[in-house]
N, C-alpha and C positions, 0 to 999 in steps of 0.2 A: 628579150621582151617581144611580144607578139605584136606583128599587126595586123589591121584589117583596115576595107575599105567598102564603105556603104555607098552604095550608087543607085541613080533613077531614087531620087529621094526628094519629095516636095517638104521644102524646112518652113515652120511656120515657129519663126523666133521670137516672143512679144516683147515689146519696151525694148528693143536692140534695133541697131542699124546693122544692116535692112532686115525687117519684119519678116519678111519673106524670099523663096529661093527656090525658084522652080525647079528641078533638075538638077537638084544638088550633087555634090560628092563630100564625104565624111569621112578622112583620115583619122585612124585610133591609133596609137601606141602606149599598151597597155592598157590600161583605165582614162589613159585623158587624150582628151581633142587633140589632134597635132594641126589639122588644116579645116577648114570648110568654104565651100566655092563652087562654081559653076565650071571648074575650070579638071579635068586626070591630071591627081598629083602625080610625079614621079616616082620611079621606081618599085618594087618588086610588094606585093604582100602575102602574110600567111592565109590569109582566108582574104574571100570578092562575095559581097553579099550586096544581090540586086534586089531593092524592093519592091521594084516594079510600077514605082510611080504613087505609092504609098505616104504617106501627109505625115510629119511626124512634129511633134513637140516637146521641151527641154521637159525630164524626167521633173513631177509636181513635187513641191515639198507641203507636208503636212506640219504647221507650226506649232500645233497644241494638238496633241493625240490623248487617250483613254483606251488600249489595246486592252485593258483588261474588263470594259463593258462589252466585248467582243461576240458575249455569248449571252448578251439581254436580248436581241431581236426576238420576238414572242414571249418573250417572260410573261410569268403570269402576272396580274395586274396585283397589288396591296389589297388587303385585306381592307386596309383603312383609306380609304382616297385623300389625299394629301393636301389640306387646302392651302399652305406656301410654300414656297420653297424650301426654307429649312427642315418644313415635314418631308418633300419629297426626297431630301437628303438621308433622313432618319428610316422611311420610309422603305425606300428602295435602296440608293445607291451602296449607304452603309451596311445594309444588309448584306448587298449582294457581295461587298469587296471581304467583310467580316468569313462571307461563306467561303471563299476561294483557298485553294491547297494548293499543292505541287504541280500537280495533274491537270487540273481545272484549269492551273494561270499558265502552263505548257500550252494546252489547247487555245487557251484567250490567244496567246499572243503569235501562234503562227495561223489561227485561223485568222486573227487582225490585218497580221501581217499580207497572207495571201490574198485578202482584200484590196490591202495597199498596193501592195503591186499589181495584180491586175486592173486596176484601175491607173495606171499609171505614177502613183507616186512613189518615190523612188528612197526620200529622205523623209524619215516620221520622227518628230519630236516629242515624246513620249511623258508624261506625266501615272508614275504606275503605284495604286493601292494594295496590296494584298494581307493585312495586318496577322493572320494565322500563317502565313507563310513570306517571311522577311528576310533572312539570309539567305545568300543566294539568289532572290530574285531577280535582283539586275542581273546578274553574271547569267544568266537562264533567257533575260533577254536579249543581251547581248549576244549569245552566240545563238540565237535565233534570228537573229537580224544578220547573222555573220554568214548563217546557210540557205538564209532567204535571198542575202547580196544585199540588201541595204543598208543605207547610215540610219544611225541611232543615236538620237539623243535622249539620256536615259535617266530617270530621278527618283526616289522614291519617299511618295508623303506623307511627311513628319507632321503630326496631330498631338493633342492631349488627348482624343476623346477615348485610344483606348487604354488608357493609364501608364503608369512611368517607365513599366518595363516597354511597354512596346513605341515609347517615343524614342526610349534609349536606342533599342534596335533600330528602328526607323532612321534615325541620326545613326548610327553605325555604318548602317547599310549604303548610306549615299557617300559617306568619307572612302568607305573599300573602294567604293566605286572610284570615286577623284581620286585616288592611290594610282589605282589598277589601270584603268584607263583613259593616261593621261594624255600618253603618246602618242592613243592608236588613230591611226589614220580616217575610220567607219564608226568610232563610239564617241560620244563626245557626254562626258557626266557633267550633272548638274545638281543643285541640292534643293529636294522636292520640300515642299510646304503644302499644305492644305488652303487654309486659309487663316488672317489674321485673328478671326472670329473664335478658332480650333484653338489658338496657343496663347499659353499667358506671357504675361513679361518676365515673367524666371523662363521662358522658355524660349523665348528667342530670345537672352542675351548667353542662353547654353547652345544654343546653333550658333549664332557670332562666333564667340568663342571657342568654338570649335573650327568652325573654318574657318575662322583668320589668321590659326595657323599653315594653311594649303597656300600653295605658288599659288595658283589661279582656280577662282568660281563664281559663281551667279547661281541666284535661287532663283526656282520655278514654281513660282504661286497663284492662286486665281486673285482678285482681286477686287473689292467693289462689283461682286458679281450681282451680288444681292443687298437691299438696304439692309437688314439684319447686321451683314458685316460693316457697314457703314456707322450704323449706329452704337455696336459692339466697342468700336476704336473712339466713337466721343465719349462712350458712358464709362472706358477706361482712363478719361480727361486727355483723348488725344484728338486734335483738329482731322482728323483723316487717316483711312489705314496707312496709305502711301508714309503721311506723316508721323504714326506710329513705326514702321518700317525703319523708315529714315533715321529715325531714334537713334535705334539698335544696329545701323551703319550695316544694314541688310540688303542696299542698293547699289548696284555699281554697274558696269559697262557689260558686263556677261549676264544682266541677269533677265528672265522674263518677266514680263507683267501683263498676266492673264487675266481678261474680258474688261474690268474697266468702266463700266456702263453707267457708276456715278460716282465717280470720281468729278472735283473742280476742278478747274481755270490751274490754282493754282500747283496741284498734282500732277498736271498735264506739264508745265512748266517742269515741277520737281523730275520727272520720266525723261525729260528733255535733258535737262542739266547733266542727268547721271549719263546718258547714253543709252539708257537700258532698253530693253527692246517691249512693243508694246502687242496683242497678239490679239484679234479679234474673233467671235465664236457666233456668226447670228443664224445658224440653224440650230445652234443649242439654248442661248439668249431666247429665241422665240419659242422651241419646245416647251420651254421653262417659264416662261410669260413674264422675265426680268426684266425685260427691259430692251433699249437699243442703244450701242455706241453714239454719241455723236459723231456726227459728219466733221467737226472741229477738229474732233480729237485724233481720229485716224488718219485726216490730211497732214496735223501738226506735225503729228510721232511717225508716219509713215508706216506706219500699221503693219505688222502681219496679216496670214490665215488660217485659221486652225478649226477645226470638226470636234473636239471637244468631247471624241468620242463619239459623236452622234454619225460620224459613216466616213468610209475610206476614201471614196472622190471627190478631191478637190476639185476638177470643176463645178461639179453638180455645186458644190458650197461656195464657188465664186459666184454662179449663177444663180441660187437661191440668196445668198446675201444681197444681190445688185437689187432682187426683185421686193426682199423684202425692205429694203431700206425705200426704194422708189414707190411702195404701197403707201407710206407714210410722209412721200412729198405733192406737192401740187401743182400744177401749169409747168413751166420751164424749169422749174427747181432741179439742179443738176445733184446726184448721186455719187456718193465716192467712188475713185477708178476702182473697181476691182479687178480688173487687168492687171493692174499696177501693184494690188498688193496680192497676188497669188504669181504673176511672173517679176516682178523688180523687187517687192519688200523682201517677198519671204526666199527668195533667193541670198540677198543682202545678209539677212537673218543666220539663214545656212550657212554660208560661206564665214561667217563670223564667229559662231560656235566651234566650225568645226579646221576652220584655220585652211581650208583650200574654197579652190572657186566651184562652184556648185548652181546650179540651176539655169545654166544657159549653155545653148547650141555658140561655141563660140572657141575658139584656141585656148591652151590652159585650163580649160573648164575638164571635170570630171566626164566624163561618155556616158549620159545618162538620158533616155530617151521613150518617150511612149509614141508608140508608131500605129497610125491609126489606117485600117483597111478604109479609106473616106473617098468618095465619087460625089465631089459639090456639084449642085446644080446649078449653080451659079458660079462667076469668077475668082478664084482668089487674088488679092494683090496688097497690097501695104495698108489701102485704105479701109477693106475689107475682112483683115484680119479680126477682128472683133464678135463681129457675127456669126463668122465662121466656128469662132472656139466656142463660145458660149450659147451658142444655139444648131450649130452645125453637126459638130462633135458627140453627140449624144451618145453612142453606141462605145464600150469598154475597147481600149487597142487590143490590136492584134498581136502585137509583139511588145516586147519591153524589153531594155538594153539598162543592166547597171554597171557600172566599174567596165564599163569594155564589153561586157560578155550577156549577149539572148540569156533572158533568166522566162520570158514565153513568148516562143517563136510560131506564128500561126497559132496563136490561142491557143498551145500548149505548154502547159508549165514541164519547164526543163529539169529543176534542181530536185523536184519532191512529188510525190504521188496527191496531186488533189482529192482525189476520191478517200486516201486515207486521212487527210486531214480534216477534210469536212465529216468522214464519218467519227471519228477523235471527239470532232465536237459537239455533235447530237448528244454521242454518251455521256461528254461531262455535262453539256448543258443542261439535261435531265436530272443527272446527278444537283448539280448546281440549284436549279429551279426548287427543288425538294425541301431546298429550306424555306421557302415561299410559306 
């Protein structure tokens, strides 16, 4: 097993004692941490990589991803302007996932991916549509995630809306997945749902029943994103989607519960009881003009963070979340940490799925790292952490470390030809756009 040793390294750890570590050193063996400290471990290593005084922070996880809207930026607008959400659903979204093939969802998801990464997140938790192309698509992201270097958690969303054969496969497709990838150490499956609004009650108590024959799972659903769904779940005489869920014994300790924005008191409770994990989206919530999480409910459930598709950096989305949540308070009125739930929840979250530790500069933890070429002009230190990430930080790392090993060293990608990827995806995206 290889080692290395990172040195002249400024550690900025958040939610961890100590926040901070001037002049660090970073023992690796293999993929995980062995030491970190101010102090030359001992003994001999394979590689000494000096960063030179370089600022780095624990590799970002993405809680709720969309890799295959990867290749909307520019799309052309609707023909019909959408005036709610459910139209912008019919509108666009469905459109475009309906359009996507083999090639198209290739391109989504390493151009996604190459996003992700250069932006430093390391771990994406994935939520993937493709309904003309459904076998196989996990296993296409998975080992795309595999020669990118990142974890993967992976699902694919089971609907009604495009009739029986394709829910079937849609349910097919996320069981291979739980089969296939139970073991592995970087995939972690889950079994995707749309939304409760999308399936009837023959149709989750045919997902039940399906996987309550698997060792272990948890579904990954949006949730109270929109009233539409809300009212969907009473006009089928049920008190709430969560409560419809619940029903059909669809909630348990693995599972997600995505956006959440009008959900009650008492759902917030129900999310509690089960364990399940709760996952916040307010650059996509605001694009979409849903709505906002309560402040309640995120401190309750300790919240995730996830982009929702809407972009690969998770700072950028801790710091537009903080800003947009604090546009809509007053005087002293204090803002949920989101410190806390982009370095402690959604670390928490990670390391939960995927059965090791994940998201932190710390012993045992995975080697996972975005290292940022950063000259503060001002002090770093414990108290000033804060500042520093969320308004300091601006500029993409220079380097990125997964599993152990520079995946882009000096701002250049190691594993893959950038230039082919991004050109991969002009062509499908053109192709793509064409159904517009």
């Amino acid at each position: 097993m290889s080692t290395k040793l990172l040195k002249n390294l400024h550690l900025i750890n958040p939610c961890s004692e100590p926040a901070f570590i001037e002049n660090a050193f970073v023992e690796i063996s293999g993929d995980t941490i062995e030491s970190v400290g101010k102090t030359l471990p001992a003994g001999d290593f394979d590689e000494i990589h000096d960063l030179g005084g370089k600022v780095a922070l624990p590799g970002m996880i993405n809680a709720h991803h969309h890799l295959y809207s990867s290749l909307a930026i520019g799309m052309p607008l609707p023909k019909k302007n959408p005036a709610n959400f459910v139209e912008k659903l019919t509108e666009v979204w469905w459109k475009m996932d309906l359009a996507l093939d083999p090639d198209s969802t290739k391109a989504c998801f390493e151009a996604g991916l190459l996003d992700s990464l250069k932006a430093g997140t390391t771990t994406v938790i994935d939520h993937h549509c493709s309904p003309s192309y459904i076998e196989g698509s996990l296993s296409l992201l998975a080992d795309t995630g595999e020669k990118m270097g990142l974890n993967i958690s992976l699902a694919f969303e089971i609907t009604d809306r495009n009739g029986e054969e394709k829910f079937e496969a849609s349910l097919n497709e996320n069981l291979k997945a739980l089969e296939k990838y139970s073991d592995s150490l970087h995939v972690h499956p889950t079994v995707g749902m749309h939304a409760s609004f999308t399936l009837s009650d023959e149709s989750l108590k045919k997902i039940h029943d399906a996987v309550s024959a698997m060792d272990s799972w948890g579904i990954h659903i949006h949730v109270s994103e929109d009233m539409a769904d809300e009212n969907n779940a009473k006009d089928r005489g049920y008190g709430s989607v969560l409560e419809r869920l619940n029903q059909f014994d669809l909630i348990n300790k693995n599972s997600l519960i995505i956006h959440g924005l009008h959900i009650k008191e008492s759902d917030v409770n129900l999310i509690g009881e089960k364990n399940a994990m709760f996952v916040h989206n307010p650059s996509s919530n605001a694009n979409n003009r849903v709505g906002m999480t309560p402040n309640l409910n995120l401190d309750e459930l300790a919240s995730g963070l996830g982009t929702d598709g809407m972009q690969a950096n998770m700072l950028r989305e801790g710091k537009e979340g903080m800003l947009i949540r604090s546009s809509h308070l007053s005087g002293g009125a204090s803002s949920s940490d989101y410190m806390q739930l982009l370095f402690e929840n959604n670390p928490e979250i990670a390391s939960k799925l995927f059965g090791r530790k994940i998201g932190r500069i710390m012993p045992g933890y995975q080697a996972d790292f975005a290292i940022y070429d950063y000259l503060p002009r001002t002090p770093i230190n414990e108290s000033t952490v804060f500042g520093h990430v969320f308004f300091g930080l601006s500029e993409l790392p220079s380097d990125v470390i997964t599993r152990g090993e520079f995946r882009i060293k000096d701002r250049h990608l190691l594993i893959h030809s950038e230039k082919e990827i991004k050109a991969n995806a002009v062509t499908q995206a053109e192709k793509l756009w064409s159904h517009f």
